[in-house]
C-alpha positions in Angstrom: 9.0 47.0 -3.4 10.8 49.2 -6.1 13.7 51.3 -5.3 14.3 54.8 -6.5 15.6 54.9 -9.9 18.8 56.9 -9.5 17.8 59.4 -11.7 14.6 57.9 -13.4 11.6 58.3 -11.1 9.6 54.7 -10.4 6.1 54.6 -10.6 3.8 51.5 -9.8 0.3 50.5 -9.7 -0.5 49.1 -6.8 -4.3 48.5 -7.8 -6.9 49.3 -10.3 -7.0 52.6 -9.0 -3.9 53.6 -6.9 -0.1 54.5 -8.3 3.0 55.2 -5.7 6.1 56.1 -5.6 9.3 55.8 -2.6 11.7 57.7 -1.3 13.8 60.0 -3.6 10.9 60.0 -6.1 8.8 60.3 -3.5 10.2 63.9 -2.6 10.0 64.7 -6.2 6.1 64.3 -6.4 6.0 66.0 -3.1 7.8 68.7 -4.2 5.7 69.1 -8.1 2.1 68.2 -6.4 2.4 68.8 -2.8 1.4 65.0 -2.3 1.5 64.0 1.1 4.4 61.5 2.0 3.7 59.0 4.4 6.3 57.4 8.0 7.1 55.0 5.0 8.6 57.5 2.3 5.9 56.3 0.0 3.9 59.0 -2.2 0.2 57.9 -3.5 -1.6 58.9 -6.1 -5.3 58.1 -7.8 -5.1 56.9 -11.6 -7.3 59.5 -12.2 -4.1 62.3 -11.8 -1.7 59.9 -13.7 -1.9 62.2 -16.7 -1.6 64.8 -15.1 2.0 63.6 -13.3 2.8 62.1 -16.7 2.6 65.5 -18.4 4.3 67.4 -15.3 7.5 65.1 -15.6 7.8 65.5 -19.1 7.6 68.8 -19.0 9.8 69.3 -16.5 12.2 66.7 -18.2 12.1 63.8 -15.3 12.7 60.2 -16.8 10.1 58.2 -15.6 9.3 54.4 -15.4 5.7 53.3 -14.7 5.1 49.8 -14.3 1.4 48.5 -14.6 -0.6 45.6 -12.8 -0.7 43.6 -15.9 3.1 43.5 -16.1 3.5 46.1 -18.8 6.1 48.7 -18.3 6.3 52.6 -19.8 9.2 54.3 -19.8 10.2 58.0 -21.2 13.5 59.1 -21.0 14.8 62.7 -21.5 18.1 64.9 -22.7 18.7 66.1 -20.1 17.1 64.0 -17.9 16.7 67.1 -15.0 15.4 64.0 -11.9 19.1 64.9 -9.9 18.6 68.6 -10.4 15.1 68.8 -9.1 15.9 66.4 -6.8 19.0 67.8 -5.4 17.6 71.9 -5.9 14.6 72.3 -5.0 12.5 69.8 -3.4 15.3 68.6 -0.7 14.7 72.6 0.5 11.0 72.3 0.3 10.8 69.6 2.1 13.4 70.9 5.1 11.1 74.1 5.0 8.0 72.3 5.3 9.2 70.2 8.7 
């Protein structure tokens, strides 16, 4: 399993059609999609809204990494990278308010 990236948000493919994310980054896509996280801390996705969280994150200048089935690896970093401040600012309250 991945960790969180400590202020670059992980991505994986975990099959031909499914991303997910853990934990801090987790709370992040929770927060910009309102994806459900599971008892696990793990956030899913279909390929088919990769774009879409692609163009969300660099928007909201998130560094991400994605790493593929086939072993390649995509990575977009920012200045400034803004992962702690959404993290730390807004989705930790979402996420309180939601539970």
């Amino acid at each position: 399993m991945f960790k969180t990236g400590g202020g670059t948000l992980i991505v994986r493919q975990t099959s031909g059609i499914f991303f997910e994310t853990y934990d801090n980054d987790a709370i992040i896509l929770n927060y910009l999609f309102n994806y459900k996280i599971t008892g696990s801390n793990r956030v899913g996705f279909p390929n088919t809204a990769l774009s879409k969280v692609i163009n969300t994150l660099e928007n909201k200048k998130i560094d991400y990494s994605l790493y593929y089935l086939n072993g390649l690896k995509e990575e977009h970093h920012t200045k400034p990278n803004n992962y702690d401040k959404v993290l730390n600012k807004d989705s930790l309250t979402m996420i309180l308010i939601k539970k």
